[in-house]
C-alpha positions as CSV (number, residue, x, y, z in Angstrom):
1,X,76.7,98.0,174.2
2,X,75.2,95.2,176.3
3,X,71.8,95.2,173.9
4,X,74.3,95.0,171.0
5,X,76.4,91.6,172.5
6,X,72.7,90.3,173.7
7,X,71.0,90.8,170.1
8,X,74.3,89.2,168.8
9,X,73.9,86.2,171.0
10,X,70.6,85.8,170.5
11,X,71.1,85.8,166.8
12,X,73.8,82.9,167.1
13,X,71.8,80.7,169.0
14,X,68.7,81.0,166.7
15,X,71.1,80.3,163.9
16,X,72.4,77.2,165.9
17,X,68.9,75.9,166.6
18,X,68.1,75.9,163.0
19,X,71.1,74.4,161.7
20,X,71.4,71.6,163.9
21,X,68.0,70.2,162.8
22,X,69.0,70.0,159.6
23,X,69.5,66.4,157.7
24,X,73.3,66.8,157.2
25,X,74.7,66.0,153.8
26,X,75.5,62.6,152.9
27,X,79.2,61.7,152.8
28,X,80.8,61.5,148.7
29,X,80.8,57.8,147.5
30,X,84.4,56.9,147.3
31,X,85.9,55.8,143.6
32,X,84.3,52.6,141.9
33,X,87.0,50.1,142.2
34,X,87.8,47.2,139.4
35,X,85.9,49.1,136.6
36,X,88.7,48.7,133.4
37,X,87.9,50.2,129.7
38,X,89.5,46.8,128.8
39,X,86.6,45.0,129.0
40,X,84.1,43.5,126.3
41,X,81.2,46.3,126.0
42,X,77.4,44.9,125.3
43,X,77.2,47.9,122.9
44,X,80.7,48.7,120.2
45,X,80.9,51.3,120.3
46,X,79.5,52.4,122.7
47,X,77.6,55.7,121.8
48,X,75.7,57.5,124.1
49,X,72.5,57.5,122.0
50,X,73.0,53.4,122.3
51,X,73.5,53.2,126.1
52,X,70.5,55.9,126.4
53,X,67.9,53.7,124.3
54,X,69.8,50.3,125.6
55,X,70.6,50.6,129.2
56,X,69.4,54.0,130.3
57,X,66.0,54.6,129.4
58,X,64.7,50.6,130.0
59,X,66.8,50.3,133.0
60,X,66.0,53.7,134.9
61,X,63.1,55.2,133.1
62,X,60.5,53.5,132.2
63,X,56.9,53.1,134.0
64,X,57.5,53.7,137.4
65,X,60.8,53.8,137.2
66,X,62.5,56.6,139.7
67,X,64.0,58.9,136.7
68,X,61.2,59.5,134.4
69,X,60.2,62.8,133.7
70,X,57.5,62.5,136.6
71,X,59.3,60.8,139.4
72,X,62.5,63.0,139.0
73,X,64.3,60.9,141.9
74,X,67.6,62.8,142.8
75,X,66.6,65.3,140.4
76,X,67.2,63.2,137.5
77,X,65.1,61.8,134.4
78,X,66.7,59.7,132.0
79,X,63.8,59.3,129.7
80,X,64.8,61.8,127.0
81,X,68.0,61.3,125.5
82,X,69.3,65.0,124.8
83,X,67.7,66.5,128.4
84,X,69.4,62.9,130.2
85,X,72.7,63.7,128.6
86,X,72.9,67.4,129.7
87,X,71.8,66.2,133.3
88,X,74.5,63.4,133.8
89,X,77.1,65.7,132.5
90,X,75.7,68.7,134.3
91,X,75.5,70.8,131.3
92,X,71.9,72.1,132.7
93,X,73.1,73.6,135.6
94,X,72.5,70.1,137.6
95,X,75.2,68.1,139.5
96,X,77.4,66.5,137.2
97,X,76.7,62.5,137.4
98,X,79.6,61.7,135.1
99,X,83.2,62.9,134.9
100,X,84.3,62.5,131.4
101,X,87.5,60.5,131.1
102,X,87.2,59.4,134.7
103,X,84.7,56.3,135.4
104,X,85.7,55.2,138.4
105,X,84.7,58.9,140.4
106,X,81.7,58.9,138.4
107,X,78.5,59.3,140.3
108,X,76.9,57.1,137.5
109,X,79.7,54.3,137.9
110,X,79.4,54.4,141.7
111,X,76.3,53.8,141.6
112,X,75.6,50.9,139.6
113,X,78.7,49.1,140.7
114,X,78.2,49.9,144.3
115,X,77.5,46.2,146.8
116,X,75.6,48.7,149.1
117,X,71.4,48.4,148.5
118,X,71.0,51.4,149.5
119,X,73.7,53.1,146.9
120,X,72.9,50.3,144.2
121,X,71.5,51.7,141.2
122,X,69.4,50.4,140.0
123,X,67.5,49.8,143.2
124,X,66.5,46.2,144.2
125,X,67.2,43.2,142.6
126,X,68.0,44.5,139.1
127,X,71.8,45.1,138.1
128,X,73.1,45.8,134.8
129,X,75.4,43.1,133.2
130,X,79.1,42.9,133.3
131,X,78.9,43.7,129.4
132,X,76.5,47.0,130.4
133,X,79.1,48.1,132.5
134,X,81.7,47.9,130.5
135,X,80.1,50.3,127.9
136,X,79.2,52.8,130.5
137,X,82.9,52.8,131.2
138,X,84.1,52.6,128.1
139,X,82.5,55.9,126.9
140,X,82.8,57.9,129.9
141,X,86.8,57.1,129.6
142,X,86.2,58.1,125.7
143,X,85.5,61.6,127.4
144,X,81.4,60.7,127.2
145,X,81.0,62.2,123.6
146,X,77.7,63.2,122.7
């Protein structure tokens, strides 16, 4: 009985010591705020196969860009329209970056109306226009139709 309890103890330290070197998960981004489907899109309507070749692909995917096909950052490449629709919806078996009819707890929408640099999609000085925006929320409140 004792070699049982010590086995057992043994067992839940190792599993303690492995688990508390782990990178813990990063807290959820909490709702975009101020985003409106009243707004005046860049793009009417606006499709996805528009936002793809207009915002999407220049904007995230392109040359070095973190979500080609190569660089993959966050699991995601945005360079081919059909394969960047299935992974913002999570129709591939990915996280879902977009809830349709729901912008503002949108992964997407967090992240490229987020103030923090470290959240702010996309990264560094770049930031899509007001009118950009507005058709990424417009179409993800329109359900995000293919």
């Amino acid at each position: 009985m004792l070699r049982r309890v010590l086995l057992g103890s043994s067992a839940c330290a190792l599993a303690a010591a492995c688990s508390s070197g782990a990178p813990a998960e990063p807290a959820p981004l909490p709702c975009a705020t101020g985003l409106t489907a009243s707004c005046a899109p860049q793009y009417d309507p606006p499709t996805f196969a528009t936002l793809h070749a207009k915002i999407l692909r220049p904007s995230c995917a392109t040359g070095t860009s973190c979500h080609t096909a190569a660089a993959r950052r966050g699991d995601l490449a945005l360079d081919d329209e059909a394969a960047s629709y299935a992974m913002l919806l999570g129709k591939d078996g990915s996280r879902a970056r977009v809830a349709p009819g729901d912008p503002s707890c949108s992964v997407l929408m967090k992240r490229v109306t987020s103030t923090d640099p470290a959240v702010h999609m996309p990264p560094g000085s770049g930031s899509l226009s007001a009118g950009e925006i507005c058709a990424l929320t417009q179409w993800i409140a329109k359900g995000a139709p293919r």
